[in-house]
C-alpha positions as CSV (number, residue, x, y, z in Angstrom):
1,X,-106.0,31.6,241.8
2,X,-107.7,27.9,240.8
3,X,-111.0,29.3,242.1
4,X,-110.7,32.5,239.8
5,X,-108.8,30.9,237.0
6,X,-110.6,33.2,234.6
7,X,-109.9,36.5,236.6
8,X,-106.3,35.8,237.4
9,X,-105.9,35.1,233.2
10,X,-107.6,38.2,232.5
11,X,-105.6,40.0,234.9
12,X,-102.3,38.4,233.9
13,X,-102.9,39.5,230.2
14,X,-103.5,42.8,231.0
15,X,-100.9,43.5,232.8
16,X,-98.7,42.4,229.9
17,X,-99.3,45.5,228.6
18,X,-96.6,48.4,229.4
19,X,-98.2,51.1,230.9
20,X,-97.7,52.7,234.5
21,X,-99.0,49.4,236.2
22,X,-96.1,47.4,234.4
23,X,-93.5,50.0,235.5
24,X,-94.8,50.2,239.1
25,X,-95.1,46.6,239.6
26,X,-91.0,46.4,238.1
27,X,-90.2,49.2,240.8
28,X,-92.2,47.1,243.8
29,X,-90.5,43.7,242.8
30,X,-87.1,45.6,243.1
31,X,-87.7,46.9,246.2
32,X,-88.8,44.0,247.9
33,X,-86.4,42.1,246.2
34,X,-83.7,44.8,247.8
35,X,-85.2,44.2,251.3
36,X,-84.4,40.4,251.2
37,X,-81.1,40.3,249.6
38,X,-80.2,42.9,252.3
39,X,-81.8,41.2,254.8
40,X,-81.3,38.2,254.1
41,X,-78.9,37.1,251.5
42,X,-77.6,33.6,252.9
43,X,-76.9,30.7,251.5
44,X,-77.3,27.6,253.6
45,X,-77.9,24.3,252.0
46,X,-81.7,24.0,254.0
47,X,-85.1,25.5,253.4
48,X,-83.5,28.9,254.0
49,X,-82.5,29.4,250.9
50,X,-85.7,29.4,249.0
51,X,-85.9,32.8,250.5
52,X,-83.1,34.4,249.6
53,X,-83.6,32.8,245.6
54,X,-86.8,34.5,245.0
55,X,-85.5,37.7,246.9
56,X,-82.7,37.4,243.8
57,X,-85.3,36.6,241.6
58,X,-87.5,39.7,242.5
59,X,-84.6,42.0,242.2
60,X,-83.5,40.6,239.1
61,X,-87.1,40.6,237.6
62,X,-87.9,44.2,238.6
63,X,-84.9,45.3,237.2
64,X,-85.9,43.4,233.7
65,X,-89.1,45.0,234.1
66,X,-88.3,48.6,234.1
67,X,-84.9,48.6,232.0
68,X,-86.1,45.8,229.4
69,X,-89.8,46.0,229.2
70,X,-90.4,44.4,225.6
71,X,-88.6,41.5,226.7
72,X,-90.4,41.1,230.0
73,X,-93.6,41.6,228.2
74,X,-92.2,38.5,225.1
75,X,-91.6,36.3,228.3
76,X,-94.8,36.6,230.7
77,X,-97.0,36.3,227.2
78,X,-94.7,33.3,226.5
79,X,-95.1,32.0,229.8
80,X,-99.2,32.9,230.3
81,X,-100.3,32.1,226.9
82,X,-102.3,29.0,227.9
83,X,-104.5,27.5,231.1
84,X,-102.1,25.0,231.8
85,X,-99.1,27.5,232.5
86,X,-101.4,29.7,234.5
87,X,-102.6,26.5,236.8
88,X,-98.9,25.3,237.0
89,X,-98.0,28.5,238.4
90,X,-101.1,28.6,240.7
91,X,-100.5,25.4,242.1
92,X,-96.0,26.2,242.4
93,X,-97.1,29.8,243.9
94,X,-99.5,28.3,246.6
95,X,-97.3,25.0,247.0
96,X,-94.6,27.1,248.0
97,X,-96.6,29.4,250.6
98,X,-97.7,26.5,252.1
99,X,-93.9,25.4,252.4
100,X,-92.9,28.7,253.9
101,X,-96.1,29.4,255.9
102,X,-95.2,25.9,257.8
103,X,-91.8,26.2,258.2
104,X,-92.2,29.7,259.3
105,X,-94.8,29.1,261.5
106,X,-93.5,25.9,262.9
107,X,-92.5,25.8,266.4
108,X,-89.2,23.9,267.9
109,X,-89.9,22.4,271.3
């Protein structure tokens, strides 16, 4: 996302606009949010629980999506409406793939 800052702010913006792709990309953050409370909804005080907070967070964002679109739309322009919110959320997303790649990954023994 840093490399293509422009691209990904483009993007971002329009799909802030409600339409089919807004709706669709509600219904696919539900789903997948579905798939990892059911699959994994536990709440250990360790790394595991970053999981099952953005499975919550999917759900509960997909949800806001497709019931409450003008208010999903007034918070991602809030959120998006300069470079520096779209690089802090570059640098959170890919901080935490890192994160969960490695602890994923790692092996014990």
């Amino acid at each position: 996302m840093l490399v293509n800052l422009g691209f990904y702010e483009s993007m971002i913006a329009e799909a802030l606009h409600f339409g089919v792709l807004f709706y669709l990309s509600g219904l696919l953050s539900m789903l997948a949010g579905l798939a990892i409370v059911n699959l994994h909804n536990q709440w250990h005080m360790d790394w595991r629980v970053i999981i099952t907070v953005l499975g919550w967070l999917l759900l509960i964002g997909g949800i806001i999506r497709i019931v409450l679109p003008q208010v999903a739309i007034a918070v991602g322009s809030t959120v998006y409406s300069s470079r520096t919110s779209t690089i802090l959320a570059a640098l959170i997303i890919g901080t935490l793939g890192i994160f969960l790649s490695y602890k994923g990954y790692l092996r014990h023994g």
